[in-house]
N, C-alpha and C positions, 0 to 999 in steps of 0.2 A: 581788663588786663590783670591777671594773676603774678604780684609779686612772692620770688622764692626764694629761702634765706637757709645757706647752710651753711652752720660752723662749725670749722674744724677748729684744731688746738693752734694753730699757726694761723689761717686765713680763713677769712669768710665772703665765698662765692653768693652773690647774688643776680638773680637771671629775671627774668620780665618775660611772660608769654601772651603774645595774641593770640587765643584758643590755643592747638597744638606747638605753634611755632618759636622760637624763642626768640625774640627779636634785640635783645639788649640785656648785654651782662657785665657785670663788674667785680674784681677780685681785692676786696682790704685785708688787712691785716687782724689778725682776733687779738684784741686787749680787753681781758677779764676785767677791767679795773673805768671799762667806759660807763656814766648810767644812762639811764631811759633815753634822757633830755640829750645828754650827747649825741647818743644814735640816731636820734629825732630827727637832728640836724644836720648829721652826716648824711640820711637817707634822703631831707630835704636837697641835699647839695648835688646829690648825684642825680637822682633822680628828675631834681628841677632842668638837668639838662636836655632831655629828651624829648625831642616833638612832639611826642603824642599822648603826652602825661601834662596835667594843670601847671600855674603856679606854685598855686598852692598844695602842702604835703596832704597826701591821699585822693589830691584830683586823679582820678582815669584806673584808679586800682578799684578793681573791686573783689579781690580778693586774698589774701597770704595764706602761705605755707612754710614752713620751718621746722629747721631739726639742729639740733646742737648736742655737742660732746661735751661742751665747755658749761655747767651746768648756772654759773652764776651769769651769763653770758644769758641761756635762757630765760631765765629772771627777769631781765632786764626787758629783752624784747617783749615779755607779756605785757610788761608794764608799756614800752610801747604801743604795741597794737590795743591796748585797754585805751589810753591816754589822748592816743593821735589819730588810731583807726577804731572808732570806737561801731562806727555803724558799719564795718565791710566784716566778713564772715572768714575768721581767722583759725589755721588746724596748726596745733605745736606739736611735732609728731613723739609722741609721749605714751606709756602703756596705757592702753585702752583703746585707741587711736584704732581702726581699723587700716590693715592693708591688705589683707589680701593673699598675704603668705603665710602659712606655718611654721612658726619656728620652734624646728625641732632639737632645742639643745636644752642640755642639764640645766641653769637656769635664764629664761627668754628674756628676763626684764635687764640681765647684764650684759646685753649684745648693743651696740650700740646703734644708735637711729638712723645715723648714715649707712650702714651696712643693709638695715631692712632696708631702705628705701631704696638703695643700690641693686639687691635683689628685685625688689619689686621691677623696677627699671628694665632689667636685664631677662624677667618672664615674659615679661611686657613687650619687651622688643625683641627678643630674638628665642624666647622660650628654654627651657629645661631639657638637659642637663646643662650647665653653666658654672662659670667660675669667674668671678669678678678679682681683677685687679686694683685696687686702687693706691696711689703712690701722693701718699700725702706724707704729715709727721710720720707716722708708721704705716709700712707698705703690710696692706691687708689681702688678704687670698679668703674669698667667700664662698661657700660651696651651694647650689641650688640641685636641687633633684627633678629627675624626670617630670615629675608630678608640679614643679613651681614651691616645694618646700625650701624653706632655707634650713638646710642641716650642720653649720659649725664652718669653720677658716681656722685660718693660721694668721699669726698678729709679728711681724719682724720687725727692727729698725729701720726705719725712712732714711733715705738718702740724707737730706739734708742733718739727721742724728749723726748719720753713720760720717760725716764730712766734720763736724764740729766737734765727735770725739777725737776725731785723729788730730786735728788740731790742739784740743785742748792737753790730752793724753802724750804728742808726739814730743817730743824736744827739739826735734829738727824739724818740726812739719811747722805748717803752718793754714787755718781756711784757706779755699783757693776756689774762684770758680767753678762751677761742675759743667764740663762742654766734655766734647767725644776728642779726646789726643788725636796726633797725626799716625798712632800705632798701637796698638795692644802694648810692645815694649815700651820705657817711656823713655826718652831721652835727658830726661832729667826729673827732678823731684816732683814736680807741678805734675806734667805729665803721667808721671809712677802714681801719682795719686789719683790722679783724672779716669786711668787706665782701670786701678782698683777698684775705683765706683762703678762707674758704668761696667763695663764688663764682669764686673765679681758679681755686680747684681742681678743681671741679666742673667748670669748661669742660676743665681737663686733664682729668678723668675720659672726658667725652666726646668730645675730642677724640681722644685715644690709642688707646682702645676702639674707634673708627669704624674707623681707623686698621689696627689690626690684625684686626677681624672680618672688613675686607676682604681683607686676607691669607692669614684662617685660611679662611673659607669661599667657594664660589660667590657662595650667598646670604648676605651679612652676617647678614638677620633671622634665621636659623636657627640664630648663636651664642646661646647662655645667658651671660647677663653675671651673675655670684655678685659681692655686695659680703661683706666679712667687713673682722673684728679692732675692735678696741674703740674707733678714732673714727669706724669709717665712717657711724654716724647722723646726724655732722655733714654730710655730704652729702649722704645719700640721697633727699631735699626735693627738690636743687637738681637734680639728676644726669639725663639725662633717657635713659641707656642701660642703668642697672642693673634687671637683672629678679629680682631673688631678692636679699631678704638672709639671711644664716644668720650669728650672731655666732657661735655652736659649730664650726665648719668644720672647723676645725686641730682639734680635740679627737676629732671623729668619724673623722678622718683618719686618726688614731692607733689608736681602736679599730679600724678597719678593718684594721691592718697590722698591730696586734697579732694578731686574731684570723686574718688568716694565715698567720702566725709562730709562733707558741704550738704549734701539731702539731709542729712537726720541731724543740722543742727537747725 
């Protein structure tokens, strides 16, 4: 079993694969400020739930894969897998790491590891030209080339940002759930704001997307638009350019890079 670990700045997705398939995944919360030994423990809790995984932490795994934003977060997990996985063969997806892709931007080591791996993901399964959505802290637009290059995105405020400025910013506003209103207009404040999110987003979705498919391709229609990461359901209704959702993306991502990595260690 290949366990897979990505953190974002908000949460960290973890998935469990028998060979190709995923069979078991779990979503926490990222807190910079957990160490090794907490993690250890957390991973022991969840993971000791599972049928087909030991008692004991690192029964039935025999292998990780990992990527983080959150760089003291990364830290941590080495120390992990150093500590508690010490004999299973471990990839932190980190410069040098092979994947697979070209990344052709001004500098490659400032793009972050969710994103290659996202790309990776997205040659992987549906191939190039492509543009990844992903709708995490900040809603990311990635661009892949015909060829399986990753050439550059656009980096915007995430929903959940763009919800807690208005609150903090508004005087009359207040957080409020984010679900679809009963109307584009909104019948009251809650609503008027619910209205603003999703739909204000969604026109960014497709505005941006048009935007650059016309850049990445001849033919626009011939990019593949991938939605991913855990709000993108709130827009996928409205969105009228996404062709594919895959909420596992960044996790398949991982096993890909794992899996060509793991020969040459």
């Amino acid at each position: 079993m290949l366990l897979t670990i990505d953190v974002g700045n908000t949460h960290t997705v973890l998935g469990l694969f028998d060979g190709d398939d995923i069979v078991e995944h779990w979503r926490i919360s990222t807190d910079a400020r957990r160490t090794a030994d907490e993690l250890a423990v957390l991973l022991q809790g969840l993971m000791g739930m599972h049928p087909l995984l030991g008692d004991e932490l690192g029964d039935g795994i025999d292998g990780i894969a990992i990527c983080a934003t959150v760089p003291s977060v990364l830290h941590e997990l080495r120390e992990v897998t150093r500590r508690y996985y010490g004999d299973v063969p471990a990839v932190l997806v980190e410069p040098g790491v092979k994947t697979g892709v070209p990344i052709l931007t001004d500098n490659p080591k400032e793009v972050g590891a969710d994103r290659i791996i996202n790309a990776v993901a997205a040659v992987d399964l549906y191939g190039g030209p492509a543009i990844v959505v992903d709708f995490g802290t900040a809603t990311t637009f990635d661009a892949v080339s015909a060829r399986g290059e990753y050439v550059g995105g656009v980096i915007a405020p995430g929903i959940e940002i763009s919800v807690e400025a208005l609150g903090v910013r508004g005087a009359q506003l207040r957080k409020i759930e984010v679900a679809r209103p009963r109307s584009v207009i909104g019948k009251n404040t809650v609503e008027a704001m619910q209205a603003g999110i999703i739909y204000g987003f969604a026109g960014q979705v497709d505005g941006v997307v048009n935007r650059m498919a016309r850049e990445l391709a001849d033919d626009p229609d011939e990019v593949t638009v991938i939605a991913t990461g855990g709000l993108a359901p709130l827009v996928l209704g409205e969105s009228s350019v996404i062709d594919e959702h895959e909420p596992w993306l960044t996790l398949i991502g991982l096993r890909l890079v794992y899996e060509r990595n793991v020969a040459r260690m």
